[in-house]
C-alpha positions, 0 to 999 in steps of 0.5 A: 504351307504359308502358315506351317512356315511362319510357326516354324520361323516363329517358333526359331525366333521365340527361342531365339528371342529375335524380336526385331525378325519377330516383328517382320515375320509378324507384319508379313502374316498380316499382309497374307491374311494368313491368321489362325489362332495357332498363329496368334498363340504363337505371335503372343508367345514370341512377344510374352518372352521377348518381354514386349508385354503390351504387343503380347496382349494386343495381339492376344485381345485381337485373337476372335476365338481364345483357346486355352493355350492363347490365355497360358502365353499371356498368363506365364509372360506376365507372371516371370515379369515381378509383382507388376505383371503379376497383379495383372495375371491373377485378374486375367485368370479371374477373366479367363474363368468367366470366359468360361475357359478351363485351365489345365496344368499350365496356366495353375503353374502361372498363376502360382507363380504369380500369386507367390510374387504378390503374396496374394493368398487369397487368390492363390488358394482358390486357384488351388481348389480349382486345381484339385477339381480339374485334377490338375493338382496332381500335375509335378509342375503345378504341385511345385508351384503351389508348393513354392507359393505357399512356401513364400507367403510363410505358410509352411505348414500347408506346404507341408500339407500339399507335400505329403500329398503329391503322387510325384516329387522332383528335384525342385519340390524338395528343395522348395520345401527344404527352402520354405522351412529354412526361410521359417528359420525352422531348420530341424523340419529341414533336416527332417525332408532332406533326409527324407529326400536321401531316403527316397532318392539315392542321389542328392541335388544341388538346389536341396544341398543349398537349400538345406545349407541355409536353414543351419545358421546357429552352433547348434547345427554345425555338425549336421553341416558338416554331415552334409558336407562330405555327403556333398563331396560323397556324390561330386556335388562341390563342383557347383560354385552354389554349393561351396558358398552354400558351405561357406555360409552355413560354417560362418553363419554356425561359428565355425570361422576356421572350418568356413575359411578352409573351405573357402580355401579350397574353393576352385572357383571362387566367384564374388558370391564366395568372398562375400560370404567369407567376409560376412562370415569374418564380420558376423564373428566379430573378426572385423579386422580379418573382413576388412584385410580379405576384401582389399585381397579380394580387390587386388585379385581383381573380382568384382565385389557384388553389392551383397560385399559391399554390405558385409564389409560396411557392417564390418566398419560398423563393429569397429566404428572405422568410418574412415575405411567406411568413407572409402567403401562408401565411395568405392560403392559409389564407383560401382553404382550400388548406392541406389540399393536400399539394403546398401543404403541402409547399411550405409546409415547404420554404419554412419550412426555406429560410427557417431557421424549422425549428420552423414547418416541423415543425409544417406537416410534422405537420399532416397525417397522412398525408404523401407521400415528398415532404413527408417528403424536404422536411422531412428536407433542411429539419433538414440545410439548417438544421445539425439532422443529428441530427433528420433522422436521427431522421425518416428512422428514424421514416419506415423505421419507417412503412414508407415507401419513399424515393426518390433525394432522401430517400437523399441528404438522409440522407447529406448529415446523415451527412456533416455528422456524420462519422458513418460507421457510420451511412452504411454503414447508409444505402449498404446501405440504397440497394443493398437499395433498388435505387437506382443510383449516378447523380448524385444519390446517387453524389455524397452517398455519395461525399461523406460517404464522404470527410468521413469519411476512408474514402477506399477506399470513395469510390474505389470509389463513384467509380469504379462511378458510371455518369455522373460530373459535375463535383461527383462530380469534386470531391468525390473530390479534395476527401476526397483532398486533406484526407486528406493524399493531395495528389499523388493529388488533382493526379493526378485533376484530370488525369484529369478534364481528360482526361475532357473535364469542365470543372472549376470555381471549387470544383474549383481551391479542393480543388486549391490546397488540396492544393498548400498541404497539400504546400508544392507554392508553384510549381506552386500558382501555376501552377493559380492562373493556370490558372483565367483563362488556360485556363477562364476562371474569374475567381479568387474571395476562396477561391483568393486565400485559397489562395494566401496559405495556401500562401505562407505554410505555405512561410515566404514571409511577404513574400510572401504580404504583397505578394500580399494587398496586389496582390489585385484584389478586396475581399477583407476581413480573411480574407487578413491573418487567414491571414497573422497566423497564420502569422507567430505560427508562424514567428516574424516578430512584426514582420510579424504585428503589422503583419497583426494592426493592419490587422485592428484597423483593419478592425473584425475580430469574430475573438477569434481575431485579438485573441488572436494578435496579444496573444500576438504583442505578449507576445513582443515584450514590449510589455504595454501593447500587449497591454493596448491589445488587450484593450481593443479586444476588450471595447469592440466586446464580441468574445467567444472561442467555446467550444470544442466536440466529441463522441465516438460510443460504443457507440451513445451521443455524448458532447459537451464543451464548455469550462467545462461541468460537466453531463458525469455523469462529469466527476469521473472524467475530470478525475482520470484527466486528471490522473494522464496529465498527471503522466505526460506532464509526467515524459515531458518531453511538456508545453512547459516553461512554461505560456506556451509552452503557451498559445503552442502549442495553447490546449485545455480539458476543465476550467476549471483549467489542468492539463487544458490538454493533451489535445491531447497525449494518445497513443492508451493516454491517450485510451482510458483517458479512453475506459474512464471513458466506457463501461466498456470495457477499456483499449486498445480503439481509438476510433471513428472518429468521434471528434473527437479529444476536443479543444476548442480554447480559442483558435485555432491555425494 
């Protein structure tokens, strides 16, 4: 009788969740000695969904004679506890077998459940053998968990294999196959078992609509959306919040703005799940201005923004680099306790970085201590968004060094950094890296080291990279006749743009910027007219301030000065000072002081900022002999405070750069090299090698490593010159060939077309 009371009291506070009466009902069975297993099972089951794990298996270890049910409490306590519990779950299941025990139908619906949490494939497919053998597969329950398993560790297509053959199908076995392929992105198979699901069951379900919902998420899917949409309002489904935002998401997520915010509209119960989808949807769309207006909305109507709101609304500051509203959400997050998320986090430091405020992105990056590959990937991309390719190399090092594995972004961030550098070594690094890593040649990664490949005049191994990526878009095509194009290889770039517009991809507005550009390099004047009409007449493609740029450069590398003059002043579109700059520059080359005199007052006239401008067009007006134009130019200059820029470059030796800028003395060894700049300078001046006057010079190529005029000819070093400077630098012996990523060692000290 003592024991019927007791089941029936521990049986109340397990529902109940009563620990503290559980723990006295508990002490008082010890006290009667009134034990059995059914008691046991039963204190172990009262602790197990209590959460008091450790009681629950004391308890159970101190039971004499387990049975079945005593292994199934501890099993599926441990296994609704996270990855934590469920590492502990699959090798108590291992224990239980060699304890001879047989599961039934309730431990495989644990163990299923844990294995999905520790993505433990392995040991989820050997309980799965063991269920077919017991006959405890057939079970709805234990098929759905194993269903969800496999759905959650990626394998949908054994999903699929244990769906088709369950004998029974609830509501929760369609939606978790409805959910496993929308998580695969795989939304036609989706659509596929829901109309499926419609088929055998007259009634929808919630759980499958939202399910289904999430796999649409491109244009492509939006009248399937709204298919299911009015079968959601057919059979009373919209009255689940679940479903509305379901609807929500899906109409945003297909860029379907206006059909998102009306049923945002007609949301009665909107919670913070809603708004967050609606100002996700207004920032995926790129409406960051309408995201921002509907979460002060939100704020003033007294929700509670959830931390998912939070993500969507610094995203939103990101598009359109307001820190100033981001600093406020930031501090609002703050307010709120969101900060320690590492998915806030990470929006936090891609929204510094976009924003250009580096240093503040740096410090939310260290915030945390353990950081995922996301927030690594997003403050490495932050330093290369921002110029900083030295410290994201310096990151991605540390991030190596801490055993972190990279992903297919992280390797193309790092590649972007080496191709800003034109530091090749360090790519090569980085493309063995890749291949050691297993990563294919897909879009992502194909482009980056295609990229910095021809960025750094390798142009065999862009070929190569080029030809072995299995897709290729219309980046992929642009990059390869770009680094063709700017390596004096023009007719080969004009020979791939037509075996791209044999491969049927559509170039666009940069494709035709590389293409013109190498008909520029190659004086190629008719047949760059050509591609420049090609653009409207055939693709469409409206020409942008870039082309007509290309086109007065290829008018004037030709001598057709007129030319280019008539072209600039027939342009369609504002296109500022850059076309007369090109111009000016030109003439200065060719001689025709008239006509660059009268480009260089049409940028007087305009306002220019380039000193450039202002020192051509004063070099222009010594020619002609006009001083007291030269003056009234130089005057111009200093009232509207135009500076020249320093020039600046750098070499990499022996693991070590070296920058120059001009009129800077902080190189350790600019003595030695002012005086071995010296002595090549004699030589080259008793060569005949210099201009024979220090005008002719100036009118050449300005350049500088020393503030005194007899280091103003570096440019002209031949390569024994520059591998003496070389020898000063780092010891090595005279004639050693440079890096190749050496800048020429030349700072330009006035500008030079």
């Amino acid at each position: 009788m003592y024991r019927a009371s007791f089941f029936t009291e521990l049986l109340y506070c397990t529902q109940q969740k009563d620990l503290r009466n559980g723990k006295a009902l508990h002490a008082q069975i010890l006290k009667s000695a009134s034990t059995c297993v059914y008691l046991a099972n039963s204190l172990v089951n009262l602790y197990a969904k209590c959460g008091n794990l450790d009681n629950a298996r004391l308890v159970f270890e101190n039971i004499p004679q387990k049975d079945v049910v005593s292994w199934n409490c501890l099993i599926n306590g441990y296994s609704q506890h996270g990855p934590t519990g469920s590492s502990f779950v699959m090798k108590l299941f291992q224990r239980m077998r060699a304890e001879d025990t047989l599961p039934n139908t309730h431990t495989f619906a644990g163990v299923f459940t844990a294995a999905s949490n520790v993505f433990d494939v392995f040991g989820g497919q050997q309980a799965h053998a063991l269920a077919i053998k017991t006959a405890s597969f057939y079970d709805v329950f234990v098929g759905s968990s194993l269903l969800n398993m496999y759905c959650r560790v990626g394998l949908v297509l054994n999903a699929r294999k244990v769906f088709d053959k369950m004998p029974e199908r609830n509501s929760v076995s369609w939606a978790t196959m409805i959910s496993g392929y929308a998580m695969q992105r795989m939304a036609g198979d989706a659509l596929e078992v829901f109309e499926f699901m419609r088929r055998e069951e007259e009634d929808g379900n919630e759980f499958a609509l939202t399910s289904v919902l999430s796999a649409l998420a491109s244009p492509e899917f939006v009248n399937h959306g709204k298919q299911i949409h009015c079968h959601a309002c057919k059979n009373g489904l919209l009255s689940f919040v679940s479903v509305e935002n379901a609807l929500v998401t899906m109409y945003a997520k297909c860029g379907s703005v206006d059909d998102a915010l009306r049923t945002f509209g007609q949301s009665g119960g909107k919670d913070s799940i809603t708004w967050s989808a609606m100002i996700t949807g207004y920032a995926q769309s790129g409406d960051s201005h309408k995201a921002l207006k509907l979460f002060s909305h939100m704020h003033f109507s007294g929700i509670k923004p959830s931390e998912f709101t939070f993500v969507g609304v610094i995203n939103a500051c990101s598009d359109i680099g307001a820190i100033t509203e981001g600093k406020l959400v930031h501090g609002y997050s703050l307010k709120m306790g969101y900060e320690s998320q590492i998915y806030m986090m990470t929006a936090l430091v891609d929204m510094y970085a976009k924003c250009g405020s580096v240093a503040d992105a740096r410090k939310g990056f260290d915030y945390l201590r353990e950081p995922d590959i996301v927030l690594w990937t997003s403050m490495i991309n932050g330093y290369v968004q921002n110029g900083n390719n030295e410290s994201a190399l310096s990151l991605y090092c540390r991030m190596q060094m801490e055993g972190i594995m990279p992903n297919e972004l992280t390797m193309a961030s790092v590649l972007k950094a080496c191709s800003s550098l034109a530091a090749l070594e360090q790519g090569r690094q980085i493309h063995a890296r890749i291949i050691k890593y297993g990563f294919s040649l897909e879009i992502p990664i194909g482009s980056a080291l295609s990229t910095m490949y021809a960025k750094c005049g390798s142009l065999e191994d862009v070929n190569v990279v080029f030809r072995r990526m299995p897709t290729r878009d219309v980046v992929s095509w642009n990059v390869v006749i770009s680094g063709l194009s700017q390596n004096g290889r023009g007719h080969d770039a004009l020979k791939l743009f037509e075996e791209m517009q044999l491969e049927n991809t559509k170039p666009d507005d940069v494709t035709f910027v590389n293409i013109l550009s190498a008909c520029s390099h190659m004086g190629l004047v008719e047949q760059g007219s050509v591609y420049f009409k090609m653009m409207f007449n055939k693709f469409g493609i409206v020409p942008r301030l870039e082309h007509y740029a290309c086109m007065v450069d290829i008018l004037s590398r030709a001598g057709k000065l007129n030319e280019a003059k008539a072209f600039i002043e027939s342009a369609t579109i504002n296109h500022g000072m850059c076309l007369w700059r090109i111009l000016l520059g030109a003439c200065k080359n060719y001689h025709n002081y008239k006509l660059g005199a009268y480009a260089g007052e049409k940028l007087m006239e305009l306002g220019s900022q380039e000193s450039s401008a202002y020192v051509l067009l004063s070099s222009i007006y010594t020619a002609l002999g006009k001083r007291e134009e030269v003056e009234r130019v130089r005057k111009i200059m200093k009232l509207r405070g135009v500076n020249k820029e320093p020039g600046c470059s750098w070499i990499d030796l022996k693991n070590m750069t070296h920058v120059f800028v001009v009129r800077d003395q902080m190189h350790p060894h600019i003595g030695d090299i002012r005086g071995e700049l010296r002595m090549l300078a004699k030589l080259m001046e008793d060569e005949g090698i210099f201009p024979a006057s220090r005008d002719q010079l100036y009118a050449r190529m300005p350049i500088t490593i020393n503030v005194n005029e007899s280091a103003i000819f570096l440019h002209f070093l031949d390569v024994k010159g520059v591998n003496q400077i070389q020898e000063i630098l780092v010891g090595g012996a005279i004639g050693k060939k440079m890096e190749d990523s050496m800048s020429l060692l030349i700072c330009v000290d006035m500008s030079y077309n």
